[in-house]
N, C-alpha and C positions, 0 to 999 in steps of 0.2 A: 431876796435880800442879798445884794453882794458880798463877798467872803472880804477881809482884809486883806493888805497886802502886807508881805515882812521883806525886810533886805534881805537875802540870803544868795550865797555862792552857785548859782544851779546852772550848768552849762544845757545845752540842747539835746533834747532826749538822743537823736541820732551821730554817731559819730567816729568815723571810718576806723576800723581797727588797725591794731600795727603788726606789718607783716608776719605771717604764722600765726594767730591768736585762734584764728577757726581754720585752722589747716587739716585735712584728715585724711587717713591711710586709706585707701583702695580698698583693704582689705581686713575686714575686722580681726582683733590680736586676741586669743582668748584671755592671755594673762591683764590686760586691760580690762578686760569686762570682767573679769573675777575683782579686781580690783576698785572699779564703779560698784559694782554690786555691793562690797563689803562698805565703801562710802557711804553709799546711800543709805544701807542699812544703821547706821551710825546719822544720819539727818543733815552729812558733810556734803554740801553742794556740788556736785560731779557733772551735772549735764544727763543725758542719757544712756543708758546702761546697753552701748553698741558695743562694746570693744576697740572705738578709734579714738584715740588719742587727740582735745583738739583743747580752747582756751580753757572752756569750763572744766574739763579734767584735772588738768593743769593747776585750776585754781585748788580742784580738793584735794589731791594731793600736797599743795605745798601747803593748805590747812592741816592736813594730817600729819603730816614731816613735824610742822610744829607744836603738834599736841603729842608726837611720841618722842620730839627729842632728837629727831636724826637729821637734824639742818631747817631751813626755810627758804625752799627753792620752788619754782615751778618748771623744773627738767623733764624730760618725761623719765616712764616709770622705770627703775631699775629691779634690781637681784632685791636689795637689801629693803628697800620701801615695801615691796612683794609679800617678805615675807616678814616684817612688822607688821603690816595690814591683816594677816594671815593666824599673826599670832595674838592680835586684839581681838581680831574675830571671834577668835575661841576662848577669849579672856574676860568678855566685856559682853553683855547684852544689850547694852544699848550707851549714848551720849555721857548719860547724868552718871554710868559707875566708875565713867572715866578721871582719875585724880587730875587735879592742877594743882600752879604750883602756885603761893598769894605772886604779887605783881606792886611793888614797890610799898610792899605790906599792909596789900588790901587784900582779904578773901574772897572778895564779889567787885566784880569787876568788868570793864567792857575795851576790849582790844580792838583797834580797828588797822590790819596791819595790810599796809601798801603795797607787800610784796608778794602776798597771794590775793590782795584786792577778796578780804574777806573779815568776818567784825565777829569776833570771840564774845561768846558772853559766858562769864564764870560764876557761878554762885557757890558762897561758903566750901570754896576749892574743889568745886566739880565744875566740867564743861553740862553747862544748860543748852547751846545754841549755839551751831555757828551757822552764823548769817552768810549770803552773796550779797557783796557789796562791790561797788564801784565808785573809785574816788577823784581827786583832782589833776587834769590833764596839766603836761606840761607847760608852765608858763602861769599856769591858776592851780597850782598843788594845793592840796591839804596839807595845812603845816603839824609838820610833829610833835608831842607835847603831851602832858600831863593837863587835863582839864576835868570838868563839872560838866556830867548828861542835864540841859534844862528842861522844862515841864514841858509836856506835849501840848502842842495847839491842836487840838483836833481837826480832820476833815482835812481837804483840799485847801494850798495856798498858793497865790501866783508871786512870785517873787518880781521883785519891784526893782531889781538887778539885771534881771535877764527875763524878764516879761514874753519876748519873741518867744520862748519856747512852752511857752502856756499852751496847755490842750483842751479843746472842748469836752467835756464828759456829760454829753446831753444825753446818751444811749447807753443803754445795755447797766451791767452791773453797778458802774461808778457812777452812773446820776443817780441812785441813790445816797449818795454820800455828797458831795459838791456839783457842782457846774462846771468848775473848769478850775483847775489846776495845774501847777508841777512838781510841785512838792506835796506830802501826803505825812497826816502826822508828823509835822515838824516839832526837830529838838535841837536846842541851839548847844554848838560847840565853844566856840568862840568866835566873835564880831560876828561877820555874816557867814558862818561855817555851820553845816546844820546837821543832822541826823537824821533823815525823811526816805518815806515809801515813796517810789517810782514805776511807772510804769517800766522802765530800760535800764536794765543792771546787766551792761555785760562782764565780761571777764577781765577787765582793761580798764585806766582809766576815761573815764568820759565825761565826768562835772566841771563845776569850775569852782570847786574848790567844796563841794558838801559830800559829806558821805552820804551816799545811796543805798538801800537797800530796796527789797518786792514790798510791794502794798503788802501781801501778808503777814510779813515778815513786821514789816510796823505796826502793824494790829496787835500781834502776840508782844512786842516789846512796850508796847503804851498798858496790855495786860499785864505782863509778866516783870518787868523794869518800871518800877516803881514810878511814875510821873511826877510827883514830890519828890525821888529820894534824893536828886544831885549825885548821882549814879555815876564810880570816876569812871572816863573815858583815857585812855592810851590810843595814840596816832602813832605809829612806829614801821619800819623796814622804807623801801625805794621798791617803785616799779621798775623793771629794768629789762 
């Protein structure tokens, strides 16, 4: 039975990075990998826990910067980030005991910010999850704004915008679920702007215009983010 099609913004799963995005030292840095380490332990998307400094670092850290407060950057690691990470470590056991603040005086909420290319989800003022996400390149941005999460369409969808970049899913794990897709549990943002699993979330923009996240990362949000609830969504910061 063929899936539907939906309009939706989805650029082409592959799509060259900008210079430095996966750059990495020669030489592994300990205080970098103390640092992945405490991310990870925290569920804040780091990449792998080497010690070299490269996009997906980049991105948990500037996730982390602005869950404690000390700017929202993707620089690499300093003195002072070091040792905020340092001192939640030993503050915090896990994501959920970490406080937030409401967000345009909502308590549960979902941030999906540009500038660490990562999507906050807040429940009754705690961090639930922060997602890896990947948003609109330039020229097909994701626009900024105050909007409504809509209902998941389950399963795989090919979008009818950008169809070329539909994948086969005859094999292995994902044909159980559709046939072919590029979008994965989609949720609409605005017009053709959507909220869906991907197989290619790197650390950079790369859609053309829908926020991206991992297939499993949309599994646990169609669980966990109510599919009825009109879940507000926040698009805010510049990749830069």
């Amino acid at each position: 039975k063929p899936r539907p099609t939906i309009a939706a913004a989805v650029g082409p799963e592959s799509v060259a990075p900008p210079a430095g995005a996966t750059a990495r030292d020669e030489q592994a840095d300990p205080k970098v990998k103390k640092a992945q380490e405490i991310l990870t332990k925290f569920g804040i998307p780091t990449g792998a826990v080497d010690g070299h400094f490269g996009g997906e670092t980049a991105r948990g850290l500037c996730a982390f910067r602005r869950i404690a407060g000390i700017g929202t950057t993707r620089a690499p690691l300093d003195a002072r980030t070091l040792t905020t990470l340092k001192a939640y470590d030993a503050k915090y056991r896990n994501l959920r005991e970490i406080p937030a603040k409401t967000y345009a005086g909502k308590s549960t909420y979902l941030v999906a910010h540009q500038t660490c290319q990562v999507l906050f989800y807040v429940e009754g003022k705690q961090y639930r999850r922060v997602f890896a996400s990947s948003m609109g390149v330039y020229g097909h941005g994701t626009p900024n704004g105050s909007y409504s999460l809509g209902n998941t369409l389950k399963g795989w969808y090919c979008s009818t915008l950008y169809p070329e970049s539909c994948t086969n899913h005859s094999e292995g794990w994902f044909a159980s679920i559709s046939r072919y897709g590029n979008m994965y549990n989609p949720r609409q943002v605005v017009g053709a702007i959507y909220v869906h699993g991907s197989t290619s979330v790197p650390p950079y923009p790369a859609s053309h215009g829908c926020i991206r996240t991992t297939v499993k990362d949309a599994d646990w949000m169609y669980k966990y983010v109510g599919t009825n609830a009109r879940a507000p969504i926040f698009v805010t910061g510049k990749f830069a």
